[in-house]
C-alpha positions in Angstrom: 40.8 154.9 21.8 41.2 151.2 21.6 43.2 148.7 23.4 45.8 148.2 20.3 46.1 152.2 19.2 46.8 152.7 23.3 49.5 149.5 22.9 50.7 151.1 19.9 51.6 154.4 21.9 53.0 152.6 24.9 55.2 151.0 23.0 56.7 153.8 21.0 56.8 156.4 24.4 59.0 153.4 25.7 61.5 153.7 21.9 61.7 157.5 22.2 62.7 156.9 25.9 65.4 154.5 25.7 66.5 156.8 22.3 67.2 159.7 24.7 64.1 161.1 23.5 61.1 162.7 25.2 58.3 164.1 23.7 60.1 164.0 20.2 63.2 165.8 21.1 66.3 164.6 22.1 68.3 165.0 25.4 71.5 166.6 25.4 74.0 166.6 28.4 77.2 168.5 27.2 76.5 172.4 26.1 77.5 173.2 22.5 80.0 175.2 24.0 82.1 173.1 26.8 84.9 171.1 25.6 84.0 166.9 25.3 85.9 165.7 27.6 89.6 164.2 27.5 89.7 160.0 27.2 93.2 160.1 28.1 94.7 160.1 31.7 97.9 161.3 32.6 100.2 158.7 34.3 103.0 159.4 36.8 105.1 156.6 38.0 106.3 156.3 41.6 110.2 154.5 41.9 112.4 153.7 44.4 114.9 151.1 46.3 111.8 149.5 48.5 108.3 147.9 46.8 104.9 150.1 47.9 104.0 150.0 51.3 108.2 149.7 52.4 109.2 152.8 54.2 112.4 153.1 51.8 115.6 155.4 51.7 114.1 156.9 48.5 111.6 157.3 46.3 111.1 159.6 42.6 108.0 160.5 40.6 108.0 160.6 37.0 105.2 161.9 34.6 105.3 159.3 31.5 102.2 160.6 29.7 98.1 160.4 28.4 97.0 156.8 28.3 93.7 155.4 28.2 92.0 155.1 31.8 92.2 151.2 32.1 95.9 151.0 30.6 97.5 150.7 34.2 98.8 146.7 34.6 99.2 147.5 30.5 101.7 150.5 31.6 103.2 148.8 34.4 104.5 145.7 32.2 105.4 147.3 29.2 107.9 149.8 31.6 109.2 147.2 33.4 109.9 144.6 30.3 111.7 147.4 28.1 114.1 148.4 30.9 115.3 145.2 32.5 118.6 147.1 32.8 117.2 149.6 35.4 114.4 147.6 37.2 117.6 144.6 38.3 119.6 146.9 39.5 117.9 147.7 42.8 115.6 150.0 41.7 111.9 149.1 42.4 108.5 150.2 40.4 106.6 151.0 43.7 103.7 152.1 41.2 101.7 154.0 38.1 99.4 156.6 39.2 96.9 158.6 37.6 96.9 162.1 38.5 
């Protein structure tokens, strides 16, 4: 075997590894038969009459729903801009939560 043919097979073991692939076949994590799993988190938000960290008088979860993962500050700020009417009036968004 010469120098180039063992280059040339060096070269394509390192494609079929970076493919997933060994040996011609490819790798599979997930079984045919488990579910794929959920890209949605569920978010619960956490309000009362003191800001997080405050021992307060009281405090209320509420589930608002799947979201993506990294939707939290995006969450947060959309709540708190389309009810100005019940975030003024004392009532504080301690924080969102995934559960």
């Amino acid at each position: 075997m010469s120098a180039l043919d063992r280059m040339e097979r060096f070269v394509k073991d390192l494609s079929f590894r970076r493919l997933g692939m060994v040996s011609g076949v490819r790798k599979r994590f997930a079984r045919p038969w488990q579910t794929p799993k959920a890209y949605n988190a569920e978010f619960v938000i956490e309000i009362g009459d003191t800001p997080y960290g405050k021992k307060g008088t009281w405090k209320q979860e509420i589930e608002l729903g799947k979201f993506p993962p990294s939707a939290l500050y995006q969450v947060a700020t959309e709540l708190i801009a389309s009810n100005p009417e019940i975030f003024g009036e004392g009532v504080v968004l301690r924080q969102v939560m995934k559960k």
